[in-house]
N, C-alpha and C positions, 0 to 999 in steps of 0.2 A: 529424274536423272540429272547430276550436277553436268554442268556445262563447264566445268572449271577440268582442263585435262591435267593428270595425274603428272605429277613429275617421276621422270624413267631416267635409266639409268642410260648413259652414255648408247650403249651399242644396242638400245631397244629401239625397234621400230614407232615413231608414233602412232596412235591408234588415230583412225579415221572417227568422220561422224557420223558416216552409214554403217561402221563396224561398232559402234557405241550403239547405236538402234538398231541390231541385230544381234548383237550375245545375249541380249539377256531373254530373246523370245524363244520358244517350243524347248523350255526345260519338262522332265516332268515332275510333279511335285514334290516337296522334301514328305518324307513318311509320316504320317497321323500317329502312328503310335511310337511311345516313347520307351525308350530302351530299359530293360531290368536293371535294378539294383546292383552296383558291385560289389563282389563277395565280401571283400577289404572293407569294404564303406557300412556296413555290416556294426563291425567292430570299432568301429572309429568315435561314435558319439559317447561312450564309456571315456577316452582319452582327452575328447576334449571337455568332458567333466573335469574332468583331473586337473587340467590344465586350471579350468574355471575356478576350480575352490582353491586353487595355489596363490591369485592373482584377481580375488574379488575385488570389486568397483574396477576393475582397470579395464584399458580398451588393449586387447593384443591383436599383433598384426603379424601375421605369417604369412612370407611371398614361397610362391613356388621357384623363383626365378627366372632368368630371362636366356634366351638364346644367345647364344656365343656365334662371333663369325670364327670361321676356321681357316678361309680366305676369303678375301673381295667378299663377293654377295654370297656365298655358303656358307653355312651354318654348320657346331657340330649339332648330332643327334642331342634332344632335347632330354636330359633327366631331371625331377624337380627334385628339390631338398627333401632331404630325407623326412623331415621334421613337417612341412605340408604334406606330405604321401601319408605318412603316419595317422596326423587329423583327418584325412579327410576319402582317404581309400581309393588315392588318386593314385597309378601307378604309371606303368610305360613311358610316354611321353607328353603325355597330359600334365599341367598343361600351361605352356610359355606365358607369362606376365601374370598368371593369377594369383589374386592373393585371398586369403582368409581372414576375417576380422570377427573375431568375438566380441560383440558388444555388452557391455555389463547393462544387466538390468538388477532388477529386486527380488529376483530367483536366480540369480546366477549370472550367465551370460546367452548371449543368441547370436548363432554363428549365420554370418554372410560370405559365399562366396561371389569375388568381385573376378569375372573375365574379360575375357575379350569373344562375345558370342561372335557367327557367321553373320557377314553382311550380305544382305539381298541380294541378287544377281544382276539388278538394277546397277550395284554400285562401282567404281573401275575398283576396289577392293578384287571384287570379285575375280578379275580379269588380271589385272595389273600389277598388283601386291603378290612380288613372290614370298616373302615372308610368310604371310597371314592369308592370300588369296586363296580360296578351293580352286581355281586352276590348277595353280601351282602345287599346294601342299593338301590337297585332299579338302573335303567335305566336315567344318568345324562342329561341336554341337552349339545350341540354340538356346535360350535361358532355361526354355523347361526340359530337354534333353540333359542336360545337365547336374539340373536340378534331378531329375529322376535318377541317374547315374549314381549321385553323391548322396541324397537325402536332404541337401541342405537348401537352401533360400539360395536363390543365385542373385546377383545384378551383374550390371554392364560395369568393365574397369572404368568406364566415362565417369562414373560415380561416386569410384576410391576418393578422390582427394576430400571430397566436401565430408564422407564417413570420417575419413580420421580425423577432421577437422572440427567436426561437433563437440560442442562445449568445450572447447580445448585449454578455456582457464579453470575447468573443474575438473576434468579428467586426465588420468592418468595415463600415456600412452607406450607402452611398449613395443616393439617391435625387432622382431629378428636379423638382424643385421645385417648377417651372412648371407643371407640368402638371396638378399639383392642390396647392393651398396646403394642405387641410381634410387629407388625407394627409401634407403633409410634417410636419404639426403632428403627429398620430398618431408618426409616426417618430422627429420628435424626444422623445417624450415615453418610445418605448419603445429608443432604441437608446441604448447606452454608449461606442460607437466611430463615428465621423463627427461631422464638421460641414460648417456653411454652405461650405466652401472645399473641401472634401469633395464637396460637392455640385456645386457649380461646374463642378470639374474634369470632374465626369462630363456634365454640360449639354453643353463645350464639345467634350468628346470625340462626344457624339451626334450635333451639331451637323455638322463635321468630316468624320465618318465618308458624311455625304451629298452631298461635293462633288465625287468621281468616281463617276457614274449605271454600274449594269452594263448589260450587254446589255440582261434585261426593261425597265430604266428608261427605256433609250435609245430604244426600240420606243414604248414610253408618252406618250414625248414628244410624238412623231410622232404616235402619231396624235391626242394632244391637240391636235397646233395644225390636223393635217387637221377634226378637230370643228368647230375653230374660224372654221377660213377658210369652214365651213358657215354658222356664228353671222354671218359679215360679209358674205356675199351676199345672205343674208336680208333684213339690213339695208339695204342698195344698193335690193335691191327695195321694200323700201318705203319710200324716201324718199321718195317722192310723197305718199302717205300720211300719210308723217309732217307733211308740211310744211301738208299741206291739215286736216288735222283740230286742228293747235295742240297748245303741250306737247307739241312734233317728241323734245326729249331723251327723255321718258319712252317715248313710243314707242319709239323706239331702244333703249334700254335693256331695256324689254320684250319685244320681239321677240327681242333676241340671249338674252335669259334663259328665252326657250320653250325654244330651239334647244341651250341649255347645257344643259336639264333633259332635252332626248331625246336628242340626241350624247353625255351623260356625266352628270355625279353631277350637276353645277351649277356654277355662276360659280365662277373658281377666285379671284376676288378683285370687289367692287364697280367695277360698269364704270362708266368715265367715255364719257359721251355729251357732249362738252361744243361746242358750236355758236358761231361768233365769237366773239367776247371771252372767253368763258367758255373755249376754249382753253387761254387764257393763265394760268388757275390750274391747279395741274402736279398735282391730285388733286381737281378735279371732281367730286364726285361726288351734287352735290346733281340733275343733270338733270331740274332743275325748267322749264329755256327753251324757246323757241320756236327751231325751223330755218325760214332764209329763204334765199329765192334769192340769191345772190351769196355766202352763207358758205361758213366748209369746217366741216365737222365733224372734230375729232379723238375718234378713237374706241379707245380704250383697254382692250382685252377680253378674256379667256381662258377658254376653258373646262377645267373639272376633272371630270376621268375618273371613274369608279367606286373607283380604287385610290389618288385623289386628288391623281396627277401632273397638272400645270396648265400651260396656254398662255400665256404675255402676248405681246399684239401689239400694238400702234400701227398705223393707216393716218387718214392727212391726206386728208380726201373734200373736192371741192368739191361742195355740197348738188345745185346745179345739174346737177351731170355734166362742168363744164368749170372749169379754172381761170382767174383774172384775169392781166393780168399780173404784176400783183405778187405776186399770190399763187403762180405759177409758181416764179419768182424767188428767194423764202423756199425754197419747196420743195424746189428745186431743189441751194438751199443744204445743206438739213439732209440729200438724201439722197448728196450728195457728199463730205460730213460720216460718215455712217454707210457708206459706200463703202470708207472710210478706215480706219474701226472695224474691220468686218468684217475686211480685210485685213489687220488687225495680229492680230486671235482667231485665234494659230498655236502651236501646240505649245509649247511652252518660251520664247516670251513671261511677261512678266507681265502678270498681269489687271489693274494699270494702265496700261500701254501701248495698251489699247484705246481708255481714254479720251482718253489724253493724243493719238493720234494723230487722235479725233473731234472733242478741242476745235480742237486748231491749225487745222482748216480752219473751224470757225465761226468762228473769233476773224478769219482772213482776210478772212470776209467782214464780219462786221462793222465792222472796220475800211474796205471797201473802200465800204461805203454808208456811211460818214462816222461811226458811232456812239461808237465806240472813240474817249475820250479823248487816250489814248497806244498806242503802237504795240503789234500781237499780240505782240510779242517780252515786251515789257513787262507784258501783260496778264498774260500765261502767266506772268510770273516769281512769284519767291513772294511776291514785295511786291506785286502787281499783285491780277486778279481780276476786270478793271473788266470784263471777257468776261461773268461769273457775273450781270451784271443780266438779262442775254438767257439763259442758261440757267444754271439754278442749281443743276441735279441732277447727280449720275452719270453717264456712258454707260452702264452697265451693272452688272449683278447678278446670281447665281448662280439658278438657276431649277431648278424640281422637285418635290416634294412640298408644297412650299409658293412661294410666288410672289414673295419674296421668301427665297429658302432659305440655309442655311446662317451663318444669320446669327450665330451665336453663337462659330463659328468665330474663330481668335486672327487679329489682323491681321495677321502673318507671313503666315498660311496663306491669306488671303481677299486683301484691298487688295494685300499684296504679293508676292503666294503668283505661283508662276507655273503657266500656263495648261497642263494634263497632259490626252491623251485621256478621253472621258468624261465630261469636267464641261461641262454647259450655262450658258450665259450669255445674257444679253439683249443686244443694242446699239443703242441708243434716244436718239440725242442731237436735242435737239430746236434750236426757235430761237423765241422769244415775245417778239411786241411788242404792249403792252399799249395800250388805247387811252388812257389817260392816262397815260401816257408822254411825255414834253415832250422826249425827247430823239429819235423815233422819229418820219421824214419822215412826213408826212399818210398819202401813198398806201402803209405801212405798218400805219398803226394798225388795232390788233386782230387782228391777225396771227398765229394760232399754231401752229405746225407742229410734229409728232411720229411719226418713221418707226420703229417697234421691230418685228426678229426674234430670233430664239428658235435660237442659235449651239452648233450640239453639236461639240466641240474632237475632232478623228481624228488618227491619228495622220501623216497628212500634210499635215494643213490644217482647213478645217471646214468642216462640213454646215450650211444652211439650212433648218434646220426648216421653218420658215413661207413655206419659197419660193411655197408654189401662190400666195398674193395678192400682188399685181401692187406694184408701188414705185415706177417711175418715171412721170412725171408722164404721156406718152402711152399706157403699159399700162393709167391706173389708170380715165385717160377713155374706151378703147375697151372695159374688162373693164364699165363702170359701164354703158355705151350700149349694150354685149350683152344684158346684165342685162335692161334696160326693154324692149327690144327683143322678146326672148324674155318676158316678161310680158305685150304685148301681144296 
């Protein structure tokens, strides 16, 4: 045991030396057997082949990243990059400072993961370290725990620097940047071959490599949005609730974030609970307002799995249980709109013809309620746009370990990449009029409607993730009135 005491934080009590010779005796021992396989981790040594023959003779280095303070000595919750979860079947909050290094050999490459195992109960780690201590933060794995978990080769993070630093006038070293700045600095400081463009290359290849999901993934999806359509009945049941107690968004928000935290890890992204007008900003997410009768709520929410594959869904509530007519109307527009979308996410499309086939019927109707300065044709042209005041986003976007995925991806292979079995997509085109809007009939204003499911491409058409919850405007009033009904 070191005799050297821990440096503590201002308001900690020092530890004694008879409490230093007593924590660490009548523990009972850590478990003999080593923990199964993760399901994810399964599928992972397929990817980082991928990876390997991308980027032979090179050494890659992929961190999971590092714990954020959120204040003082808290921390937020830990999520790792997407792009290590992906290699290596690591999900939840596993696991702060690790990194992955694939070292090239003469068959390829041989993956090491480098952590930070648990320190013996000997050590004031143990006791001391809120960060990293099992007092503190729970019971770490161990190299071979670890090792059994992932499949891979573990070492001690004690050991990172001198791996990337092997041979480093012959070797090529890449590393992901992102995912921890404090390491890419480390790297540059000790490698002789790579740079910034070096690095790049390999981001966009991670990236890439996650836009057709395999089987495990495809399965993940699923049942993320199955979670989720749990998160939105939840919600339906208590709009009553919500409306009568005030700060209706917060509720909402709260209730579908219980429902994230027992269906899966947690929100796969901050849900927008946004109630009339507040609709109409296209990332709400402050769900600080009130729900009132006659609104809709747009409710924009996903949950994230354990392995960190995530749902996003759109459904347009009217708070009531019933739509206005106008509000019908909107609605009716935007899921006629997404009817379109859907229908075009086919095989050997391109993943802009989703959009392109979503805008053409809103710009229709915009036009047909008079909004539209000059004609859809003209909107839609390249010189036009005047469509883009009523919706200003995307149809769509790649979906999966992250909720916005693939993002890094070159715009060949993403914007105009065409649509291959496997890769999941959103299609979510909406319609908003804003209540100050001077161009937007009366019995419009404040209007904002947003239908998104979660589109996995087969190879003879595509799948409906998110079909269980209801879309059309008579499904969504008898599924909403089952709901209360059955509450009663």
């Amino acid at each position: 045991m070191s005799d050297e005491q821990p440096a503590l934080p201002n308001r900690q009590t020092p530890f004694s030396e008879a409490f230093q010779a007593f924590i660490p005796a009548d523990w009972a021992p850590y478990p003999d057997d080593l923990p199964a396989l993760l399901p994810a981790a399964e599928f992972a040594p397929a990817r980082r082949e991928a990876i390997s023959a991308r980027f032979l003779g090179d050494r890659i280095v992929v961190p999971a990243g590092g714990l954020k303070v959120r204040s003082n000595d808290c921390d937020y919750r830990f999520r790792p990059h997407s792009a290590f979860a992906h290699l290596t079947g690591l999900g939840t909050d596993r696991e702060p400072d690790a990194v992955l290094v694939l070292e090239p050999t003469d068959a390829g490459h041989h993956a090491t993961l480098f952590f930070k195992p648990r320190a013996p109960r000997t050590d004031p780690e143990f006791y001391a370290d809120a960060r990293y201590g099992e007092m503190w933060v729970g019971q770490r794995e161990s190299l071979a725990e670890m090792s059994a978990l992932t499949g891979l080769d573990c070492a001690p993070i004690s050991q990172l620097e001198d791996a990337i630093a092997k041979n480093a006038s012959s070797t090529r070293v890449r590393v992901l940047r992102q995912a921890d700045e404090q390491l890419a600095a480390t790297v540059d400081r000790l490698r002789e071959l790579g740079d910034a463009t070096a690095d790049d290359e390999l981001e966009v290849a991670l990236s890439t490599l996650r836009l057709v999901k395999d089987d495990f993934e495809a399965e993940q999806m699923r049942q993320a949005c199955r979670a989720t359509a749990v998160g939105f009945e939840a919600v339906v049941a208590e709009l009553p609730e919500a409306i009568k107690r005030g700060g209706g968004e917060r509720w909402v928000e709260g209730v579908f974030g219980l429902h994230a935290r027992h269906q899966g890890n947690a929100v796969g992204y901050d849900t927008i609970a946004a109630g009339g007008d507040h609709a109409n900003t296209l990332h709400w997410i402050r769900n600080d307002g009130d729900l009132r009768d006659g609104d809709l709520l747009l409710m924009d929410a996903g949950v994230e799995l354990d392995t960190l594959y995530t749902a996003d869904i759109t459904r347009t509530l009217p708070v009531s249980g019933t739509f206005t007519e106008p509000q019908r109307r909107v609605y009716e527009a935007v899921l006629a709109a997404q009817e379109a979308g859907i229908a075009a996410a086919q095989p050997g499309a391109k993943f802009s013809d989703v959009h392109a086939a979503a805008i053409k019927v809103v710009a229709q109707y915009l036009c047909d309620w008079g909004l539209l300065p000059v004609t859809p044709e003209e909107s839609l042209g390249p010189d036009g746009g005047q469509h883009r005041r009523w919706m200003a986003h995307g149809t769509s976007h790649h979906l999966g370990i992250d909720v916005h995925d693939c993002a890094q991806a070159l715009r060949e292979d993403y914007r105009d990449g065409v649509l291959r079995p496997g890769m999941v997509i959103t299609v979510e085109p909406g319609i908003y009029l804003k209540a100050t809007d001077l161009l937007v009939p009366d019995e419009f204003k404040g209007i904002g409607v947003r239908i998104e499911d979660d589109i996995l491409i087969t190879e003879d058409g595509n799948e409906n993730l998110s079909a269980l919850l209801p879309r059309t405007a008579d499904e969504v009033e008898e599924w909403m009135a089952g709901i209360w009904q059955r509450g009663q």
